[in-house]
N, CA, C and O of each residue as an XYZ file, in Angstrom:
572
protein
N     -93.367   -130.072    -76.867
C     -93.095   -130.690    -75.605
C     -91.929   -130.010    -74.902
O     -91.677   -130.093    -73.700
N     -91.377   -129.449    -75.654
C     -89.764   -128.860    -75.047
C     -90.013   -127.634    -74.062
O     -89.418   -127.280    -73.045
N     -91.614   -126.880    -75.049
C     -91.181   -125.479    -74.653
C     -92.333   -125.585    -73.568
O     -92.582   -124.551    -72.949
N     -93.227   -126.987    -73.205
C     -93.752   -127.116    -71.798
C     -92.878   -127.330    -70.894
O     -92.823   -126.596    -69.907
N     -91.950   -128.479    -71.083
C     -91.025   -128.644    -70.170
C     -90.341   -127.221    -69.341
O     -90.292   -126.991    -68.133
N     -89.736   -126.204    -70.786
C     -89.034   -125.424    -69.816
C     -89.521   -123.907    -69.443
O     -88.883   -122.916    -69.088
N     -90.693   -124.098    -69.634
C     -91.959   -123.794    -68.682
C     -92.036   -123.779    -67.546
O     -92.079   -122.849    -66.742
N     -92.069   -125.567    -67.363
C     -92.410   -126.217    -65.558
C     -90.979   -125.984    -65.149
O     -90.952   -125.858    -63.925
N     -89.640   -125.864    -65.739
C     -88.526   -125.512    -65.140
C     -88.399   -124.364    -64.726
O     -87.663   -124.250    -63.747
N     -88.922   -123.328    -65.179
C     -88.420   -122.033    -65.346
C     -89.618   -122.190    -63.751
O     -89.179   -122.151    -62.602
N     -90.621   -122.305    -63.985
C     -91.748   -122.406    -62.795
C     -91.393   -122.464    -61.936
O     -91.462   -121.598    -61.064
N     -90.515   -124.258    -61.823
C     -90.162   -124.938    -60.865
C     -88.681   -124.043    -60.007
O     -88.431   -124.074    -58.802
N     -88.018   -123.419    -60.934
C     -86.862   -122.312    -60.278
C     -87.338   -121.355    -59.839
O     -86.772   -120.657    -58.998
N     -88.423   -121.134    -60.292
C     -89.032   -118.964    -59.771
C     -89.764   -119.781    -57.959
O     -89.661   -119.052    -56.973
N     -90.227   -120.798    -57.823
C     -90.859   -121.128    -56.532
C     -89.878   -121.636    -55.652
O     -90.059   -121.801    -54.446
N     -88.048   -122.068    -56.735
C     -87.153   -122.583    -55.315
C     -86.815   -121.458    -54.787
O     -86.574   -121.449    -53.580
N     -86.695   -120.033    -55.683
C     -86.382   -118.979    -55.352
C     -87.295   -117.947    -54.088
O     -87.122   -117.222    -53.109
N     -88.164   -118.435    -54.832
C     -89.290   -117.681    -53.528
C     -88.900   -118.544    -52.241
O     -88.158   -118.064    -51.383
N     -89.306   -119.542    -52.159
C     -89.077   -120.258    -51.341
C     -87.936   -119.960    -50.546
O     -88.039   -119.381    -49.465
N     -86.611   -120.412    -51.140
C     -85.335   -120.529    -50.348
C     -85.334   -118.645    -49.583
O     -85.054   -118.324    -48.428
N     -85.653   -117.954    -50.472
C     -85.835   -116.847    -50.301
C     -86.307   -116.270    -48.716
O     -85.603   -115.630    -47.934
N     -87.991   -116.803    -48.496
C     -88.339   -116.826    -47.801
C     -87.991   -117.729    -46.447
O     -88.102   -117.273    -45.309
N     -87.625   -118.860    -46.701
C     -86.436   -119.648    -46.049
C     -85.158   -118.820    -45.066
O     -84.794   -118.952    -43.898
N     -84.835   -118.155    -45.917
C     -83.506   -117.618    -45.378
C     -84.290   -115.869    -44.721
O     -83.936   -115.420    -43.631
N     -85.108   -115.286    -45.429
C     -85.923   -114.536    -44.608
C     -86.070   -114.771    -43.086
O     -85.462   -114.182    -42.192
N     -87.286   -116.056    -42.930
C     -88.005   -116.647    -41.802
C     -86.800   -116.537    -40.736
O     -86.948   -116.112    -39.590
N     -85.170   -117.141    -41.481
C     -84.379   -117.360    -40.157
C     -83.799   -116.334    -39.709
O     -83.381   -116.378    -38.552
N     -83.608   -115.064    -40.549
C     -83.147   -113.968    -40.035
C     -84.315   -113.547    -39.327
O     -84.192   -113.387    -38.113
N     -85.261   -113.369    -39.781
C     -86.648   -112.760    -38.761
C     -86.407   -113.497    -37.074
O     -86.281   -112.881    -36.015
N     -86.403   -114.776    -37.266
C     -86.063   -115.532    -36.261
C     -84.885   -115.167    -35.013
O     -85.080   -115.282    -33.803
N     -83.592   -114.686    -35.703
C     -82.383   -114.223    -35.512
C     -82.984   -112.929    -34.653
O     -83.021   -112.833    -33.426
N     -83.425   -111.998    -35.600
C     -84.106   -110.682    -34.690
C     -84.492   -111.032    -33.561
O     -83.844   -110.834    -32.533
N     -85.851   -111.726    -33.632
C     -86.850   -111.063    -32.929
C     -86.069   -112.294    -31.639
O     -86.856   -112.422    -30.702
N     -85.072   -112.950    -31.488
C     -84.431   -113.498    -30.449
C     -83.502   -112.537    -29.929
O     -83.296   -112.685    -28.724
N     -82.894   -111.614    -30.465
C     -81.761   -111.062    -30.206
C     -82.825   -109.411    -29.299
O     -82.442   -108.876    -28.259
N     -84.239   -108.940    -30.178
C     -84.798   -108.362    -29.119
C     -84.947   -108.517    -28.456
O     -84.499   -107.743    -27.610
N     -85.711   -109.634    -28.022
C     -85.990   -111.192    -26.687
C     -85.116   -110.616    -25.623
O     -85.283   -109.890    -24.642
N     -84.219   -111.163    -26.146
C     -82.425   -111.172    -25.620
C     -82.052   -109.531    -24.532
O     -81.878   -109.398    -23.321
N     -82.055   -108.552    -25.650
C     -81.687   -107.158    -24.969
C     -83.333   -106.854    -24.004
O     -83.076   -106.118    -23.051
N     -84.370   -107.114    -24.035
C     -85.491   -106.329    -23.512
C     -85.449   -107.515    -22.110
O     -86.126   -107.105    -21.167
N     -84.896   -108.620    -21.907
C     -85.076   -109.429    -20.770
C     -83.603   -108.133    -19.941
O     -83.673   -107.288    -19.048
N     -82.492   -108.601    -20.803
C     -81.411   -107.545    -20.062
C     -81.687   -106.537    -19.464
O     -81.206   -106.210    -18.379
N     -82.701   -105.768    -20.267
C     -83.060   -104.345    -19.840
C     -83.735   -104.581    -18.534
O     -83.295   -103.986    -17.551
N     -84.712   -105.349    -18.416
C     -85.377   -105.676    -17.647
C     -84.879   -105.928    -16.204
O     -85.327   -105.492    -15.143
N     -83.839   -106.743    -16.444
C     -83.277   -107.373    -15.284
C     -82.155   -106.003    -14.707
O     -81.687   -106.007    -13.569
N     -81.861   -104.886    -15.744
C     -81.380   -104.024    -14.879
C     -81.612   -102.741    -14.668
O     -80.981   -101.754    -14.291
N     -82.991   -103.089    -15.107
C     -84.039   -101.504    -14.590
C     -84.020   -101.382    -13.188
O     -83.952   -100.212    -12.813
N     -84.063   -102.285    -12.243
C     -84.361   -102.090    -10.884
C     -82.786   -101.406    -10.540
O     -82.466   -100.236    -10.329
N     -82.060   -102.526    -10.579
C     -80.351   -101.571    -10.339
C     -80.436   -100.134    -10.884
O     -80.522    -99.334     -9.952
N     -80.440    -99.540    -12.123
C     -80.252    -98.437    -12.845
C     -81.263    -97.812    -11.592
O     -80.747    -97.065    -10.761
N     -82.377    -98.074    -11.521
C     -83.141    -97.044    -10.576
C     -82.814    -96.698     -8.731
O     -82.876    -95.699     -8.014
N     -82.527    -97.858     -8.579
C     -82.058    -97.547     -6.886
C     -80.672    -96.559     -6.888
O     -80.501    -95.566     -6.182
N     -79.627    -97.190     -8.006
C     -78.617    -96.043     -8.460
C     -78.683    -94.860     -8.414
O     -77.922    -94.107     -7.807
N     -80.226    -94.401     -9.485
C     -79.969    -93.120     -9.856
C     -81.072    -92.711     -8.364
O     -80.906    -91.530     -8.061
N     -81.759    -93.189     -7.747
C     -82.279    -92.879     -6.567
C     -80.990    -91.943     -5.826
O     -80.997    -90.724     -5.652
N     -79.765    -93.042     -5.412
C     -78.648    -93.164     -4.110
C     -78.157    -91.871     -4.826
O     -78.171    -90.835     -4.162
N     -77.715    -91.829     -6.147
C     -76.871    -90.340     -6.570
C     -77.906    -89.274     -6.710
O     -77.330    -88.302     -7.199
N     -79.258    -88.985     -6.492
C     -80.086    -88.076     -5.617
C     -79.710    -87.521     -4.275
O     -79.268    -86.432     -3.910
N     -80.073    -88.762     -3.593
C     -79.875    -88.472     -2.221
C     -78.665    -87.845     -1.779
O     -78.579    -87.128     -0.782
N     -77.580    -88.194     -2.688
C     -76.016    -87.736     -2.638
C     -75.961    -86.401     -3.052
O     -75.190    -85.598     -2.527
N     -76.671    -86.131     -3.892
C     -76.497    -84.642     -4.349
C     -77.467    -83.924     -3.584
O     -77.213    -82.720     -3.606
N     -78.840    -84.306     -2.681
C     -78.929    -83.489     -1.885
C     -78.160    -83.242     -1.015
O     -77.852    -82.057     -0.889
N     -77.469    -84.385      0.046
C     -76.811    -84.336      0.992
C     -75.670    -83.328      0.582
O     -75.408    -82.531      1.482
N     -74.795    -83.154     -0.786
C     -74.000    -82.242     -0.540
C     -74.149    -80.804     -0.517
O     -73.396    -79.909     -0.133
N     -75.634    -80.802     -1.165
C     -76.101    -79.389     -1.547
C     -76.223    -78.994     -0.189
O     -75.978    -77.859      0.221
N     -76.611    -79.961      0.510
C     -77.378    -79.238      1.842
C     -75.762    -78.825      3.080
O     -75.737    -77.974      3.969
N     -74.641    -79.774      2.665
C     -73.465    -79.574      3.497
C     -72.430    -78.035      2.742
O     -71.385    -77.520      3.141
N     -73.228    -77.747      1.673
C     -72.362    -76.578      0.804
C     -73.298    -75.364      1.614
O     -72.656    -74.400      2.032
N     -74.627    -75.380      1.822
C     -74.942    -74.237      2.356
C     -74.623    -74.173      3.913
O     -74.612    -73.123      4.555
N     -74.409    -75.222      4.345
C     -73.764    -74.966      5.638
C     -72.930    -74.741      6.070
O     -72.831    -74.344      7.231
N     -71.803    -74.957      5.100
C     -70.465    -74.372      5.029
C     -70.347    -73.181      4.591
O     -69.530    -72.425      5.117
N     -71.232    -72.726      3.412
C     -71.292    -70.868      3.276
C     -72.003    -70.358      4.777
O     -71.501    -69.515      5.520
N     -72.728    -70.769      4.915
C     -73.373    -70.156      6.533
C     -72.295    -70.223      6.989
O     -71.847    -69.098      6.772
N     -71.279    -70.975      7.662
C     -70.828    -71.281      8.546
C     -69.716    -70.088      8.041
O     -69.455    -69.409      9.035
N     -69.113    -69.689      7.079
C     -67.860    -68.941      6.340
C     -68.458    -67.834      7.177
O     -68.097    -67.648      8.339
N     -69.717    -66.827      6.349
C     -70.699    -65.854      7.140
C     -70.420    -65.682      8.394
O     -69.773    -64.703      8.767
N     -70.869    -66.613      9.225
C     -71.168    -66.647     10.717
C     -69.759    -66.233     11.387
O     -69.542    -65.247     12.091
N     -68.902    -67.195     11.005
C     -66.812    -66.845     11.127
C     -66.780    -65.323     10.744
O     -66.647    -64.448     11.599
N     -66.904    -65.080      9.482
C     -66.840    -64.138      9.046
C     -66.952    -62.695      9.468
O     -66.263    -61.745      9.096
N     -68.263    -62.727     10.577
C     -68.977    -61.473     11.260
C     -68.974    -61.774     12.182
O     -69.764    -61.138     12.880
N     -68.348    -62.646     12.764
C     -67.978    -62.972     14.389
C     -66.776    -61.936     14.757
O     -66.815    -60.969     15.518
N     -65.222    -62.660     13.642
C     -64.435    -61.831     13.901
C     -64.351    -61.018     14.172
O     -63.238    -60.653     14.552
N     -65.560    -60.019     14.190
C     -65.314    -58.077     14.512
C     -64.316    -57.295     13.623
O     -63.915    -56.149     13.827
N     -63.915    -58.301     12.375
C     -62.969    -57.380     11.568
C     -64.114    -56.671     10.522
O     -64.589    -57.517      9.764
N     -64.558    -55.548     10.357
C     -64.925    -55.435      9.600
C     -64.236    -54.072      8.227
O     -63.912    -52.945      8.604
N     -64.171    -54.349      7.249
C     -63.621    -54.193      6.451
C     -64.080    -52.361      5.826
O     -65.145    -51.808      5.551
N     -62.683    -51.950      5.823
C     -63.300    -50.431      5.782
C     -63.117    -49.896      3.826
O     -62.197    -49.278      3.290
N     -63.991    -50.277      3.415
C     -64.432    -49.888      2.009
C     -63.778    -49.011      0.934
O     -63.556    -49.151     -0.268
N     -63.464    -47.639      2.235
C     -62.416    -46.408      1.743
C     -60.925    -46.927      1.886
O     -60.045    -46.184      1.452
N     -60.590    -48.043      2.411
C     -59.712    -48.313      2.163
C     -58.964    -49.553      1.931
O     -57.745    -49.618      2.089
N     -59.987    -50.928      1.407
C     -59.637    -51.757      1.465
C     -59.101    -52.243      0.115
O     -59.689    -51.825     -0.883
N     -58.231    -52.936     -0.021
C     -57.373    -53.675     -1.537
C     -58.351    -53.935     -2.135
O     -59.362    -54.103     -1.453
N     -58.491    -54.108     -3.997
C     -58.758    -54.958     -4.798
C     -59.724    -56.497     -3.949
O     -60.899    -56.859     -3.891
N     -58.369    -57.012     -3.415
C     -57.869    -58.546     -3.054
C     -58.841    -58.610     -2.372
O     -59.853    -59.231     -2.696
N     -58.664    -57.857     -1.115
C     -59.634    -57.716      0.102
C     -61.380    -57.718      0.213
O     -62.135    -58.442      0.862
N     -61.634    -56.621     -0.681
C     -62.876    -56.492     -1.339
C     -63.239    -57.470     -1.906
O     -64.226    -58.059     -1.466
N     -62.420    -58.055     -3.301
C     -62.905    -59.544     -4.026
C     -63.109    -60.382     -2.898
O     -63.747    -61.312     -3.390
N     -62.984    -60.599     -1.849
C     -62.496    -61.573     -0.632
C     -63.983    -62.097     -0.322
O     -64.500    -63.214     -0.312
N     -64.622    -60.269      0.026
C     -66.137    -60.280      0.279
C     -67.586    -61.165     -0.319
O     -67.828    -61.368     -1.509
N     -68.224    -61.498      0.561
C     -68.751    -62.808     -0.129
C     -69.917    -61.973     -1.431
O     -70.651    -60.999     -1.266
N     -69.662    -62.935     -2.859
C     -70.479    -62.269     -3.962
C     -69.966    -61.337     -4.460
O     -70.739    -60.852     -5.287
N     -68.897    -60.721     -4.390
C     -68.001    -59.681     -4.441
C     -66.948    -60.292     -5.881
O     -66.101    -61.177     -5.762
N     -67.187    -59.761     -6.825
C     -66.376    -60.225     -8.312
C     -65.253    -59.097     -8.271
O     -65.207    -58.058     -7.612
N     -64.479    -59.571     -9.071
C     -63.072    -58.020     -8.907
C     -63.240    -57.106     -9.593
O     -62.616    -56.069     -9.368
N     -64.307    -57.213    -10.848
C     -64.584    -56.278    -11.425
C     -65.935    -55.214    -10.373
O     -66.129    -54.013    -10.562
N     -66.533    -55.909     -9.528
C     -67.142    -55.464     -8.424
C     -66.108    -54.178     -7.490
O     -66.210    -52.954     -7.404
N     -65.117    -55.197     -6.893
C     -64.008    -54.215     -6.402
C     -63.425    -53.129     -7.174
O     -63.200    -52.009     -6.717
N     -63.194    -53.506     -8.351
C     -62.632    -52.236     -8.906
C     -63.831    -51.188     -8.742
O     -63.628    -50.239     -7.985
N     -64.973    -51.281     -9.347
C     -66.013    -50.149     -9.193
C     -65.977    -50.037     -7.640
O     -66.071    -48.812     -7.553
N     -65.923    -50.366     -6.684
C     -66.092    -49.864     -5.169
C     -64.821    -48.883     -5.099
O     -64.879    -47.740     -4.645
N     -63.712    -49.466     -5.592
C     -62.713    -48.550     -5.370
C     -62.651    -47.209     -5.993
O     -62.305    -46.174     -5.424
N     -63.178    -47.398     -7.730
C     -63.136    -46.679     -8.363
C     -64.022    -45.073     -7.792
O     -63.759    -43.935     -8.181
N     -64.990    -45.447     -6.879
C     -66.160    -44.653     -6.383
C     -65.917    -43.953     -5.075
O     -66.912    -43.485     -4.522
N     -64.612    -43.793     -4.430
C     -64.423    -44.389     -3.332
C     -64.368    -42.388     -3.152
O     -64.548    -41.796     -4.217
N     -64.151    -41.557     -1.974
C     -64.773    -42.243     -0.463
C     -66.072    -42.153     -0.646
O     -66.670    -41.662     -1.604
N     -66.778    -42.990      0.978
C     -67.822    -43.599      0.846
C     -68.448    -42.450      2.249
O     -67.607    -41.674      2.704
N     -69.258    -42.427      2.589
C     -69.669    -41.864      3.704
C     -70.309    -43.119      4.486
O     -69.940    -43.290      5.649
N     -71.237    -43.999      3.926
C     -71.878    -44.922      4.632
C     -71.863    -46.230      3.616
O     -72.105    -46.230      2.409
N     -71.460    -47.487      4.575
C     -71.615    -48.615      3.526
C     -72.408    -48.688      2.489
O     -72.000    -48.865      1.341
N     -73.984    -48.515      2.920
C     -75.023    -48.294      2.051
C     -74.890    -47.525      0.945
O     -75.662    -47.793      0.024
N     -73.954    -46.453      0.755
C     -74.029    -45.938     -0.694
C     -73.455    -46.972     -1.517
O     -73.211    -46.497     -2.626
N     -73.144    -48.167     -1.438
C     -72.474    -48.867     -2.653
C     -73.795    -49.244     -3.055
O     -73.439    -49.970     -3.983
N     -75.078    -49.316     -3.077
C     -76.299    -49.257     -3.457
C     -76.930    -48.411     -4.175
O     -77.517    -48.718     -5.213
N     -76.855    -46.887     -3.538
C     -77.547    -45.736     -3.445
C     -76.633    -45.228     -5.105
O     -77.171    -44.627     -6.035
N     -75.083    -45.724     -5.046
C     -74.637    -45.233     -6.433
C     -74.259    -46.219     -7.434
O     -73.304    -46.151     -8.208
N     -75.174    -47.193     -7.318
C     -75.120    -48.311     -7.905
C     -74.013    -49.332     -8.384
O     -74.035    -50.013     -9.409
N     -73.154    -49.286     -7.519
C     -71.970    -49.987     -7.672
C     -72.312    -51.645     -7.296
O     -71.816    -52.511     -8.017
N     -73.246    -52.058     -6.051
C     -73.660    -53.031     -5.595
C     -75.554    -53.113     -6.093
O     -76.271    -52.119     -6.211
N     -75.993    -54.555     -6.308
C     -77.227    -54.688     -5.893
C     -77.567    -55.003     -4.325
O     -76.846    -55.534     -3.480
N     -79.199    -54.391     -4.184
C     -79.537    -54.865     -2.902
C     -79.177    -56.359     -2.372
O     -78.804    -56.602     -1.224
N     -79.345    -57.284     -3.367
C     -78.566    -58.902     -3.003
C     -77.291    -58.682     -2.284
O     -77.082    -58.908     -1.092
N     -76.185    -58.054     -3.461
C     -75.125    -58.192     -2.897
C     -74.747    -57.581     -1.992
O     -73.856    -57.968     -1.236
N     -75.588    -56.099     -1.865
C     -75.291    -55.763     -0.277
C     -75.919    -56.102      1.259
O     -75.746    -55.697      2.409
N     -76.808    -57.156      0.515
C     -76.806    -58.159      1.955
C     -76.255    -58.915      2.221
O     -76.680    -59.534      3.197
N     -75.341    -59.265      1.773
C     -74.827    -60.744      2.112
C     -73.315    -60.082      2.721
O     -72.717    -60.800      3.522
N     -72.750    -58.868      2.396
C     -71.313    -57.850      2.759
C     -71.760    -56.865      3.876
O     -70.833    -56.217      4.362
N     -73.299    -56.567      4.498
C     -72.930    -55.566      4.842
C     -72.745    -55.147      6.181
O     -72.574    -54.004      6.606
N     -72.833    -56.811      7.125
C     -72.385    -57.133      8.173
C     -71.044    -57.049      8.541
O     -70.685    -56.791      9.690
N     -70.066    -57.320      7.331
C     -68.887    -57.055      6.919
C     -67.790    -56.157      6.719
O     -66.574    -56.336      6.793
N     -68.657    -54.905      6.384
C     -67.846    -53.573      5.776
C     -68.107    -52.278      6.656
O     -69.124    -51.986      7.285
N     -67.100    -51.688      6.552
C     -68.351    -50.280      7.114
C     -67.239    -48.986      6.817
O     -66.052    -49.201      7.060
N     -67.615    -47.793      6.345
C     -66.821    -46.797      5.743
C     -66.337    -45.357      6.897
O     -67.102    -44.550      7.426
N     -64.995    -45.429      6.992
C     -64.281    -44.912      7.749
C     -63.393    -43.450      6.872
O     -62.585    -42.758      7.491
């Protein structure tokens, strides 16, 4: 009789265990799937904000892109208005770097090459690319 009894005990403990087990499971599961609930309503409610946001800082970064090339135009336009134009055979380092696209290691090779007969040879002896001697050559001219 003893060793039925602690049988149905030993039984009766392995099912409080499952049980409480599953018990304390169920409420953490519970705990979760509220606390997902919880963040995916949040998300929700500030998807529309996050998007008109990242819309407005679009529109902002076109608008400045588009006020940066108008201000390099506009440098250009100043630039070759003045009638100064810059004489190659003899202009500074400083002066040359000045030139738009013009790096100083650029200037040093212009100088280094120097005299010039016609602007265009900073091309012809590869000191400049065709890019960069469009954007200078309104600018320069060899004296």
């Amino acid at each position: 009789m003893s060793l039925r009894l602690v049988r149905v005990c030993a039984l009766s403990g392995v099912i409080a265990i499952a049980f409480g087990a599953t018990g304390c499971s169920r409420d953490q599961q519970q705990r979760d799937e509220k606390t997902r609930e919880d963040a995916a309503k949040a998300a929700e409610r500030a998807k529309p904000a996050l998007q008109e946001a990242g819309r407005e800082i679009g529109k902002a970064a076109h608008t400045a892109a588009d006020e940066a090339a108008a201000a390099a135009q506009g440098v250009r336009e100043g630039w070759n208005r003045s009638g100064h134009a810059l004489d190659i055979n003899s202009a500074s380092e400083d002066e040359l770097a000045g030139l738009p696209g013009i790096t100083r290691h650029d200037a040093r090779k212009i100088i280094a090459n120097r005299p010039y007969r016609d602007p265009h040879e900073l091309v012809t002896r590869g000191i400049v690319s065709d890019d960069e001697y469009s954007r200078i050559h309104d600018g320069i001219t060899a004296k």
